[in-house]
C-alpha positions as CSV (number, residue, x, y, z in Angstrom):
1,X,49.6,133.6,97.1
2,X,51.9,135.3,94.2
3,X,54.7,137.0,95.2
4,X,57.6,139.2,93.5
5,X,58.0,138.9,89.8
6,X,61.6,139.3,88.2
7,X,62.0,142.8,86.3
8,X,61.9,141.6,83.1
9,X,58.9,142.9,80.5
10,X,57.3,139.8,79.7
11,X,54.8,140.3,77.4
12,X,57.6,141.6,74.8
13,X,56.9,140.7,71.3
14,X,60.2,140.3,70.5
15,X,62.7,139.5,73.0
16,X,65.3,141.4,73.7
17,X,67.7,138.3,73.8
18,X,67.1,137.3,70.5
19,X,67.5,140.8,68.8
20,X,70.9,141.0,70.9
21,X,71.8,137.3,69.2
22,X,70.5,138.6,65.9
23,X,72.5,142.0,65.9
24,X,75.7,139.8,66.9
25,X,75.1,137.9,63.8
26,X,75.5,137.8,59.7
27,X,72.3,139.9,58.2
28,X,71.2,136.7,56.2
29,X,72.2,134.1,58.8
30,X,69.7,132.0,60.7
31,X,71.2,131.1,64.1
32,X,72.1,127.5,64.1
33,X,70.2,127.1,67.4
34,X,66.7,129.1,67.6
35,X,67.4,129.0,71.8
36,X,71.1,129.6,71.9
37,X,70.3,133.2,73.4
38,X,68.3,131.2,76.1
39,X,70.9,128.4,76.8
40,X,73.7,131.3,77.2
41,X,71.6,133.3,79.3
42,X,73.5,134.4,82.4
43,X,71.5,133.6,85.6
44,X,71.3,135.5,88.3
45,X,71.0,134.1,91.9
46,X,69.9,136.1,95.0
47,X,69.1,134.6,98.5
48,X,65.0,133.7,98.7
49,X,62.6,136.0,99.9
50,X,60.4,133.7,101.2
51,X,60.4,132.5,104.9
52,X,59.5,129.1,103.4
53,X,62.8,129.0,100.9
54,X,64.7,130.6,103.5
55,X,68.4,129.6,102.9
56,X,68.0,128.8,99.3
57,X,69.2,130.8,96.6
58,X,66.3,131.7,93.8
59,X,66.5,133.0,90.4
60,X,64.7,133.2,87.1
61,X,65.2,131.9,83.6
62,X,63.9,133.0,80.5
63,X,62.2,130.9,78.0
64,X,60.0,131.2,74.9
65,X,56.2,131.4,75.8
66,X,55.5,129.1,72.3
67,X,58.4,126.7,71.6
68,X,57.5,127.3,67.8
69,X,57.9,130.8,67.9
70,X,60.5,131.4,70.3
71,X,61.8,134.7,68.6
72,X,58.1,135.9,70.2
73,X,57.0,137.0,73.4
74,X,59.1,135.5,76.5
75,X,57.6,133.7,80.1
76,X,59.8,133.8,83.2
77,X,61.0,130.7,84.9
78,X,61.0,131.1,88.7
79,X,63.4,128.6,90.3
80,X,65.3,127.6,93.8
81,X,68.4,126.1,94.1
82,X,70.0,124.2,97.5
83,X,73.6,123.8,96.7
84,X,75.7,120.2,97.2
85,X,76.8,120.5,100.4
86,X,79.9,118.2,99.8
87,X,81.5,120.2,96.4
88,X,83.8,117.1,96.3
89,X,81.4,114.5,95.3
90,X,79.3,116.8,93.5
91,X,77.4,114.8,91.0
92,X,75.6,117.9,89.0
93,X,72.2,119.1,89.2
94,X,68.7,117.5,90.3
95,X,65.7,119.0,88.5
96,X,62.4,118.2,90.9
97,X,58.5,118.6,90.2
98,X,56.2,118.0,93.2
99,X,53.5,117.2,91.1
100,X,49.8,118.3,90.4
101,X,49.3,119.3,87.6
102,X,49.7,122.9,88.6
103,X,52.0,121.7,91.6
104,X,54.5,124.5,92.3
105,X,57.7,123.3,93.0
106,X,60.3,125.7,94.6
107,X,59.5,124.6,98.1
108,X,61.2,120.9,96.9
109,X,65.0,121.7,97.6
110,X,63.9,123.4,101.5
111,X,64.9,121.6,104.9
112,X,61.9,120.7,106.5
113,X,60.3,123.6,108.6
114,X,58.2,122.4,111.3
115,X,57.5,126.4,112.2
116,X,55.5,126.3,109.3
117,X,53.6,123.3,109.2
118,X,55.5,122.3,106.3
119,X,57.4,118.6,107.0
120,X,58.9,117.9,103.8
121,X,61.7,118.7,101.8
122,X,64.8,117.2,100.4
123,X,67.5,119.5,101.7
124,X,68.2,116.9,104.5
125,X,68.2,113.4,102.2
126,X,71.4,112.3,101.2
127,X,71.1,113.6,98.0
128,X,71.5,116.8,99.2
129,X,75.1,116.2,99.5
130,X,76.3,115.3,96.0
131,X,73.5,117.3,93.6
132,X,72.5,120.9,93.8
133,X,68.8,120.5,94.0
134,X,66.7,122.8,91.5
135,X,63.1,123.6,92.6
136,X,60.5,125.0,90.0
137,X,57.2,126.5,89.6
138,X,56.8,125.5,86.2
139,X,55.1,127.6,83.4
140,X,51.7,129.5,84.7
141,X,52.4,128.8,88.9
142,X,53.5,130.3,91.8
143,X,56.3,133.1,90.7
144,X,56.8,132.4,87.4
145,X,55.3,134.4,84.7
146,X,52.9,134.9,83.1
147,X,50.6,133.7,85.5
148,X,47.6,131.8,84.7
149,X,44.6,132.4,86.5
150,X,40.9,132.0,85.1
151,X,39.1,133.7,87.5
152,X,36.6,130.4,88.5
153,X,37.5,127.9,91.0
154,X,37.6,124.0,89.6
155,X,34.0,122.1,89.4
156,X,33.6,119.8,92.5
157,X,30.4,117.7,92.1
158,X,28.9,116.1,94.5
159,X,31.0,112.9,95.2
160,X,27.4,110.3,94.2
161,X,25.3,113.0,92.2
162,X,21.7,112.0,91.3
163,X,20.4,112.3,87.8
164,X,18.9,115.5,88.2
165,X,22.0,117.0,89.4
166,X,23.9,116.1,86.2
167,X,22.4,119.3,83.8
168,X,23.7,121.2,87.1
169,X,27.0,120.1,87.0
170,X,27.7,120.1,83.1
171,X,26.7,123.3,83.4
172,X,29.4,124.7,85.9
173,X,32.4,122.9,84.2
174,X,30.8,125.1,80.9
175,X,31.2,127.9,83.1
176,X,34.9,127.4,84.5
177,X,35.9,126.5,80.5
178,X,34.5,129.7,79.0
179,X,35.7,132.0,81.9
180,X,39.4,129.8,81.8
181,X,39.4,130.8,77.8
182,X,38.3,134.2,78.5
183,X,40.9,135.3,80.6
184,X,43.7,133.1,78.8
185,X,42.4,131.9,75.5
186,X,45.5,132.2,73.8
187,X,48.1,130.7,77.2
188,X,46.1,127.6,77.5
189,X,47.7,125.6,74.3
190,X,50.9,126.8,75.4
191,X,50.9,125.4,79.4
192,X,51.6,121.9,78.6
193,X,53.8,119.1,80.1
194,X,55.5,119.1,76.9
195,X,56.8,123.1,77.0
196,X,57.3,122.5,81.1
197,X,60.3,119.8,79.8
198,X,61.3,122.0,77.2
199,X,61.8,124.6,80.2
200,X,63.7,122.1,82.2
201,X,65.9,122.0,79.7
202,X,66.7,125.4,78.7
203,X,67.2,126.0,82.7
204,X,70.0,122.7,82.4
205,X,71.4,124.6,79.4
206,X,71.5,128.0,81.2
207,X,73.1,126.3,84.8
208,X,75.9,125.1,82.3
209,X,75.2,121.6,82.9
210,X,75.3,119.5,80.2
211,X,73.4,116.7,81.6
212,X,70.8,117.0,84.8
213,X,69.3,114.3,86.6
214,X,65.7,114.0,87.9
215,X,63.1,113.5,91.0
216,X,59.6,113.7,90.2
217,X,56.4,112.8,92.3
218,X,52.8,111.7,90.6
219,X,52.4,114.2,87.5
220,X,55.8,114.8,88.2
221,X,56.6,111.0,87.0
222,X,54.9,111.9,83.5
223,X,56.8,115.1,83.1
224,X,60.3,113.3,83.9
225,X,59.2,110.9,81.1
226,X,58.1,113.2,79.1
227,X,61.7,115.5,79.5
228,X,63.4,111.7,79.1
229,X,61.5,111.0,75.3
230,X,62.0,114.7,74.2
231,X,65.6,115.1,75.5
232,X,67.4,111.6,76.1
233,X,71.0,112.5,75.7
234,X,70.4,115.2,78.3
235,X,68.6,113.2,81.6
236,X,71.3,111.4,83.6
237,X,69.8,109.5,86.5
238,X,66.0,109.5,87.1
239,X,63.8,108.8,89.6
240,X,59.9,108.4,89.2
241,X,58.3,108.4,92.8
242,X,54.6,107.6,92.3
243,X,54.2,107.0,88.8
244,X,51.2,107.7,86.9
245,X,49.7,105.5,84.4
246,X,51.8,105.8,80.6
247,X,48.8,106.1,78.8
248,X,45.2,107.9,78.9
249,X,45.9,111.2,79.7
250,X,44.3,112.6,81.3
251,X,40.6,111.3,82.0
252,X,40.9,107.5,81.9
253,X,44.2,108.3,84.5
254,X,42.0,110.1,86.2
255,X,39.4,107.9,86.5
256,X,41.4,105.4,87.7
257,X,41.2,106.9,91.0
258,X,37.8,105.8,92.9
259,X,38.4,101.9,92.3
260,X,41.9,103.0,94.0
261,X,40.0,104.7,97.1
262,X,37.5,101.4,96.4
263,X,40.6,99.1,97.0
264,X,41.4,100.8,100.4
265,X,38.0,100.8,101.6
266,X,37.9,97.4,101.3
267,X,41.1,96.3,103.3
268,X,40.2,98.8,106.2
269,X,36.4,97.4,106.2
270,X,38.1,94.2,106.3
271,X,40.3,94.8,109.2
272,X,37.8,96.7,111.4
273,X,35.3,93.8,110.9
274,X,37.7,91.1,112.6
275,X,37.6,94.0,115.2
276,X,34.1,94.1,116.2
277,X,34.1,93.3,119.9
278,X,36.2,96.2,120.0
279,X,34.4,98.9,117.4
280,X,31.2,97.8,117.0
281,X,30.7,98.6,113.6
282,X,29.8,95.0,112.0
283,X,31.1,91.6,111.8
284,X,31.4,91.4,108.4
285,X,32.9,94.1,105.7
286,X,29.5,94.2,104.1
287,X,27.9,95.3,107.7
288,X,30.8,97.5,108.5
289,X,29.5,99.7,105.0
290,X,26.2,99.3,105.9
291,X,26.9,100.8,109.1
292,X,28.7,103.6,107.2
293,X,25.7,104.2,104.3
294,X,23.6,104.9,107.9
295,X,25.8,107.4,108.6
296,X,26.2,109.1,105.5
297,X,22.6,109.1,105.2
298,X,22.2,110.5,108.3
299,X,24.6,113.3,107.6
300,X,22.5,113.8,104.4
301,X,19.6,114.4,106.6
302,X,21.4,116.8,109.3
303,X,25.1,117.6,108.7
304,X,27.4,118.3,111.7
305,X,29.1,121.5,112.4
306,X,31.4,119.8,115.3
307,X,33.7,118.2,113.0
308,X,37.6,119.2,113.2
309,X,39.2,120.7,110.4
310,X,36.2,122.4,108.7
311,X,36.2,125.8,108.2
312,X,34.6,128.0,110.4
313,X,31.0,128.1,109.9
314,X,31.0,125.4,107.4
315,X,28.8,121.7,107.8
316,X,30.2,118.6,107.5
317,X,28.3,117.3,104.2
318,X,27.8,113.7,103.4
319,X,29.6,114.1,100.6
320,X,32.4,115.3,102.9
321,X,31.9,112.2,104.4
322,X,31.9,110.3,101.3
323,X,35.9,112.1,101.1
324,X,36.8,111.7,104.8
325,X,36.2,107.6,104.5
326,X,37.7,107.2,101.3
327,X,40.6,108.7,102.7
328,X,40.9,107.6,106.0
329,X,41.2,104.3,104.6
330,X,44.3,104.7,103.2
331,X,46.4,105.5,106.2
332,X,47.1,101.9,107.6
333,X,48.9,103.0,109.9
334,X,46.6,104.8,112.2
335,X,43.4,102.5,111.6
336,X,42.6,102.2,114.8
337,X,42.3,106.3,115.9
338,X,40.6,106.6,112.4
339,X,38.1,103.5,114.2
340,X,37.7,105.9,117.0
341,X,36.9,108.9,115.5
342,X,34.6,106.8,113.0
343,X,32.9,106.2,116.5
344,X,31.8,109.7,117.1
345,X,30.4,109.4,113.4
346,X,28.4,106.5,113.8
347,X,27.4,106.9,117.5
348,X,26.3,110.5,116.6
349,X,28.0,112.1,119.8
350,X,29.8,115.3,120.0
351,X,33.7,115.7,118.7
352,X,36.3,116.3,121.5
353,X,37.3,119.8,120.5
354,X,40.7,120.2,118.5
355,X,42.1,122.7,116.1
356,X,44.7,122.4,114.0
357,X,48.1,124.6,114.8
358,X,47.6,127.9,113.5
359,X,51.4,128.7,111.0
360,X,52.4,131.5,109.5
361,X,51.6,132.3,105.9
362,X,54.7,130.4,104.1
363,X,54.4,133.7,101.6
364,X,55.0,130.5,98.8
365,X,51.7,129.2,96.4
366,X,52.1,125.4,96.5
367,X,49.3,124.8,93.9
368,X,47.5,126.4,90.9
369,X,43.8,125.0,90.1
370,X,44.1,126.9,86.8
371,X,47.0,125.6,85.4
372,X,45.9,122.1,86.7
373,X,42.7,122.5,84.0
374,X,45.0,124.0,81.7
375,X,47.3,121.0,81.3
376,X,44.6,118.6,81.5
377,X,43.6,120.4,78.2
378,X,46.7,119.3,76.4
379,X,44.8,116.1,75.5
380,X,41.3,115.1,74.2
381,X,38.7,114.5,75.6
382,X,35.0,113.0,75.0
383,X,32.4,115.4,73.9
384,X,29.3,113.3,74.4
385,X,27.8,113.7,77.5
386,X,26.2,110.0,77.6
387,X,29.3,108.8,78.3
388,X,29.8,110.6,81.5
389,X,26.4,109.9,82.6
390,X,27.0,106.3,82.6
391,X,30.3,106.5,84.1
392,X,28.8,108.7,87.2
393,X,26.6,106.3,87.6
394,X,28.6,103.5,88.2
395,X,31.0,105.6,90.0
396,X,28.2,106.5,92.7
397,X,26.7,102.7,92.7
398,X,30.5,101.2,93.3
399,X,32.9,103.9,94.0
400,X,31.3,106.6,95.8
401,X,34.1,107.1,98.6
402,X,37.2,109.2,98.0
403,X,37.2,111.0,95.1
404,X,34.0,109.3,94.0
405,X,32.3,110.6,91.4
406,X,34.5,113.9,90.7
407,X,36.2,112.5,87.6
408,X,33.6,110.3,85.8
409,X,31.7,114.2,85.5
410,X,32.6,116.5,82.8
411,X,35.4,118.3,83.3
412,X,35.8,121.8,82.2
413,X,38.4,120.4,79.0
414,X,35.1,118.4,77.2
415,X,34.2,121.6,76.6
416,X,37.3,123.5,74.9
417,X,37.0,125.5,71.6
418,X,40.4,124.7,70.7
419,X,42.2,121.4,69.9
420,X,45.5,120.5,71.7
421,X,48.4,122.3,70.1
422,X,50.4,119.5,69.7
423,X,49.8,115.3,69.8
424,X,51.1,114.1,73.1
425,X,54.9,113.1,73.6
426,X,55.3,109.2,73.0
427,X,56.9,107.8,76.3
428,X,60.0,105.6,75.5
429,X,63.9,105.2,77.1
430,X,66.3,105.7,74.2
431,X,69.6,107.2,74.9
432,X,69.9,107.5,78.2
433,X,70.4,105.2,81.4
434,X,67.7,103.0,83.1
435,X,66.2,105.0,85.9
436,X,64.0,103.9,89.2
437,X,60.3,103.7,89.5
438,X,58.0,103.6,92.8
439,X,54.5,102.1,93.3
440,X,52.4,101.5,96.3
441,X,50.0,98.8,96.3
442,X,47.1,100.7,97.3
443,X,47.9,104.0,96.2
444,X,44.8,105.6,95.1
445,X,46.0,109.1,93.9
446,X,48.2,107.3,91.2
447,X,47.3,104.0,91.1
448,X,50.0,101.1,91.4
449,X,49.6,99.4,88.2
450,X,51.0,102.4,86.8
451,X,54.5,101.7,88.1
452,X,55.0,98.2,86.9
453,X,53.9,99.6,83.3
454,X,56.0,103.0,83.5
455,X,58.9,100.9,84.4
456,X,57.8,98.4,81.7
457,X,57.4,101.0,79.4
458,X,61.0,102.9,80.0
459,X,62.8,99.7,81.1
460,X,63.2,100.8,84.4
461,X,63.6,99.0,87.7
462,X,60.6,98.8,89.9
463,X,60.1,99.5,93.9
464,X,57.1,98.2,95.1
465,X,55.7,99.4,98.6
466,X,53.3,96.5,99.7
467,X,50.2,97.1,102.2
468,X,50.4,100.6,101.5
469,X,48.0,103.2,100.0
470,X,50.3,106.1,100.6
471,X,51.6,108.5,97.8
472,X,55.0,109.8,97.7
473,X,57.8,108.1,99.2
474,X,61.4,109.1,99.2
475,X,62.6,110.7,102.3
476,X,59.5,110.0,104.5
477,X,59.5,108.8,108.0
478,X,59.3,105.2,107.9
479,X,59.6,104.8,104.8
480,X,63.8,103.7,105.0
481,X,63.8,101.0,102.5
482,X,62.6,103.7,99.8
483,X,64.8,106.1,100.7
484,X,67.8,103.4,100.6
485,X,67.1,102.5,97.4
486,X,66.9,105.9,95.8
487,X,70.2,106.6,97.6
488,X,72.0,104.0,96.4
489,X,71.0,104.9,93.1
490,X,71.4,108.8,93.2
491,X,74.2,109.5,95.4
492,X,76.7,105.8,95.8
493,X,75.6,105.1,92.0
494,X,74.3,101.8,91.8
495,X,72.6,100.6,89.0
496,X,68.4,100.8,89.8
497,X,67.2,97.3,91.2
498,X,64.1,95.8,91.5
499,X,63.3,96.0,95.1
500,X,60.0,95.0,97.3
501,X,59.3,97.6,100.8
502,X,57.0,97.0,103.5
503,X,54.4,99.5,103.8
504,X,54.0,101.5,107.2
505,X,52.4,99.1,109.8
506,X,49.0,98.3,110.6
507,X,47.6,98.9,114.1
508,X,48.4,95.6,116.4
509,X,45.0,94.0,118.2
510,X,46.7,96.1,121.3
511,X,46.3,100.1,121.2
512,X,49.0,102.0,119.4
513,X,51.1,104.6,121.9
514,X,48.7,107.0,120.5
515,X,45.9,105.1,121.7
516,X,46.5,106.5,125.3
517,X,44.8,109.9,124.8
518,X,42.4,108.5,121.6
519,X,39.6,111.1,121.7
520,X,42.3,113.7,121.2
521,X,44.1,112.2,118.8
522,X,41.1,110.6,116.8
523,X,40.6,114.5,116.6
524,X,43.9,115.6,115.2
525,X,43.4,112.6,112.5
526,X,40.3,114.0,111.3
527,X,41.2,117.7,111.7
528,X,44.4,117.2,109.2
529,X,42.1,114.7,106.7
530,X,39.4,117.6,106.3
531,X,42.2,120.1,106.3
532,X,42.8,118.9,103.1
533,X,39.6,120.7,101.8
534,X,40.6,123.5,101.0
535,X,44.4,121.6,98.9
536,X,44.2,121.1,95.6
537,X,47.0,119.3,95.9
538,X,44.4,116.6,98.1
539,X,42.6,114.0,96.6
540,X,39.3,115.6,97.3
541,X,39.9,117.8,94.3
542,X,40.9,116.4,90.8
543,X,44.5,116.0,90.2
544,X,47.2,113.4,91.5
545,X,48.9,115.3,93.5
């Protein structure tokens, strides 16, 4: 949901900062610096208006719409701020993206609010103390303006599509592309992760700060190494929490995603198998999947309309089930309720009813599904359509679970009239200090072999969270040894370490606590996993969070 826009006239051809800076100056004299009226922009803060960023201060900064041109029209940066709570240690400012692409990002800085379903938020870390945190909706999202919105929702293709679907869904991602360029033909080129840094740093310039340091999550990893290459004498500390891949934006990253949902399939097969007696889905991991293609295909035959989460009125597909065990996998932790509720599944008896907790509209977009195609458009991508044939094929054969098949399609970007604007920014540390890097083992949305090369790449130090296939880690429960090492970076200033942290634990052989009222539970797990649906944030949609 948008909300208030700053009153400022955005689509000004020339801005009104830059004819103040040009009336101020010599007839024949070129400013030395084409942004100075942006960097010496005076900000205004206001308390929030959102019950979501209630206690935070928010604001908007100016900045060119094209980098190239910035004499020309003007977008709006819409950002939050939570101030240092200990003045006397304040160590500057912490710039934040929650990731995405198209991940809004003012929400970052809040104190959790349980009121409102919402969990997370670094207002109560320890960093909280020493920076004031800046939150963002970068370029195109949430409050910030323009807006982009292309008036079709993103392609999802089935997650295993048979031949004769393919013509079907090449044609939709036509569709999206030609109604994305119709309604922003000339904003697309311009929403890239490139002109998102250059806006992180005319807000650094415009706080008065001459250096900021940085949190990012998934995309938000590229983007801080992206601000890092373009603006090294400028990035202070850094941390990367989740990092994607430094090379082959954005399909082969992507695509990297349903062998990661593949790899977590395969340790939770493994681990119900030694299980059997208790589950009765197979011995083996081979008969535990064969027990779960009977299902799907039974779901394919007759889909449910019992299962929690879904919206009202809406069947529970096998390709929704394709989603539900690809993801299910991944949470370790509660492997034995997800065993449960697999039960009512594969025994083909009714749910116990649950609903999710009804919360109040947060009145604050957390995601953008336009600006998420719009950025993946800031690189090539193949035209031939034999290519992604093969690649869905295989995806279906050997990855079908998770995202499955979603990203081996073609995506609404094969199909752009224009080329990117610009070549992509070349990832590399020079002139500023080493930062930290986070991996999980088994992290499918961003998969882990993308930290040890990020941090290769940038000379950083590595955390590695083992037996995990989480995503996002600082500041969540049970996740300490993360947290601690981010915090002795960030806030006592220790230099970045290599460091190895356990994973949440797997189910023992005896029930969890949560195992005393399983049916419910096993209901609540599978309400808030299909929940998800509708989140482009989730992995059931593309994007890496």
């Amino acid at each position: 949901m948008r909300r208030a826009h700053p009153p400022i006239a955005v689509g000004t051809l020339v801005s009104a900062l830059t004819l103040s800076l040009a009336a101020a100056a010599p007839a024949a004299a070129e400013p030395a610096d084409p942004l100075a009226a942006f960097h010496e922009q005076e900000v205004e803060w206001a308390p929030c208006e959102e019950r979501l960023l209630e206690g935070l201060d928010c604001a908007w900064i100016e900045v060119p719409l094209d980098y190239a041109d910035p004499g020309g029209e003007r977008a709006s940066i819409a950002i939050s701020r939570h101030r240092a709570t200990d003045p006397d240690r304040r160590r500057g400012i912490l710039l934040t993206n929650p990731g995405g692409p198209g991940g809004s990002g003012r929400y970052m800085p809040i104190e959790p609010r349980p009121d409102l379903g919402f969990g997370y938020g670094l207002g109560t870390q320890r960093i909280a103390e020493v920076y004031d945190i800046i939150g963002m909706d970068p370029r195109g999202s949430g409050a910030s303006t323009p807006y982009l919105d292309c008036g079709a929702d993103l392609p999802l293709p089935p997650s295993r599509p048979d031949d004769d679907e393919f013509s079907a869904v090449t044609r939709a991602a036509v569709s999206v592309q030609r109604s994305c360029e119709s309604a922003h033909g000339d904003l697309i080129p311009l929403m890239t992760t490139a002109n998102t840094a250059r806006d992180m740093d005319v807000i650094r310039a415009a706080l008065g700060e001459e250096r900021t340091s940085y949190y990012g999550v998934s995309y938000g990893t590229y983007l801080g190494a992206v601000y890092g290459s373009l603006f090294p004498e400028r990035l202070d500390l850094s941390v990367l929490d989740s990092s994607v891949l430094p090379d082959g934006m954005w399909r082969e990253l992507f695509r990297t995603q349903n062998r990661g949902y593949k790899a977590n399939v395969d340790r939770y097969t493994a681990w119900v198998a030694e299980r059997h007696d208790e589950y009765g889905f197979g011995s083996t991991p081979e008969e535990v999947l064969a027990t779960v293609e009977e299902t799907r295909a039974r779901l394919e035959e007759e889909p449910r309309d019992d299962v929690p989460g879904m919206p009202e009125g809406t069947p529970f597909t096998a390709d929704d089930f394709d989603f539900y065990i690809g993801s299910a996998s991944r949470n370790q932790m509660y492997w034995d309720l997800i065993s449960v509720e697999l039960g009512f599944f594969v025994n083909d008896v009714p749910f116990p009813g649950y609903e999710l907790p009804e919360y109040p509209d947060p009145e604050v977009e957390l995601s953008n599904d336009s600006l998420l195609m719009a950025v993946s458009c800031e690189a090539e991508w193949p035209s031939r359509l034999s290519g992604y044939y093969r690649d869905m094929r295989e995806a279906r054969e050997y990855n079908p679970y998770g995202i499955g098949a979603i990203w081996d399609s073609p995506q609404p970007c094969a199909f752009a009239s224009r080329a990117p604007a610009e070549p992509l920014v070349e990832l590399e540390r020079e002139g500023y200090a080493p930062g930290l890097v986070i991996a999980a083992e088994f992290d499918a949305n961003t998969v882990y072999e993308g930290g040890p090369r990020m941090a290769d790449r940038l000379g950083n130090a590595l955390v590695t969270v083992t037996d995990e296939g989480g995503h996002g880690f600082y500041g969540m429960p049970g996740h300490d040894c993360v947290t601690a090492a981010v915090d002795a970076y960030l806030v006592d200033g220790a230099a970045p370490r290599d460091a190895t942290c356990a994973g949440l634990p797997r189910p023992q052989d005896a029930p969890s606590a949560l195992r005393t009222q399983e049916a419910e539970a096993a209901g609540a797990v599978v309400a808030g996993i299909m929940s998800e649906r509708g989140n482009p944030l989730a992995a059931r949609l593309p994007g890496i969070g």
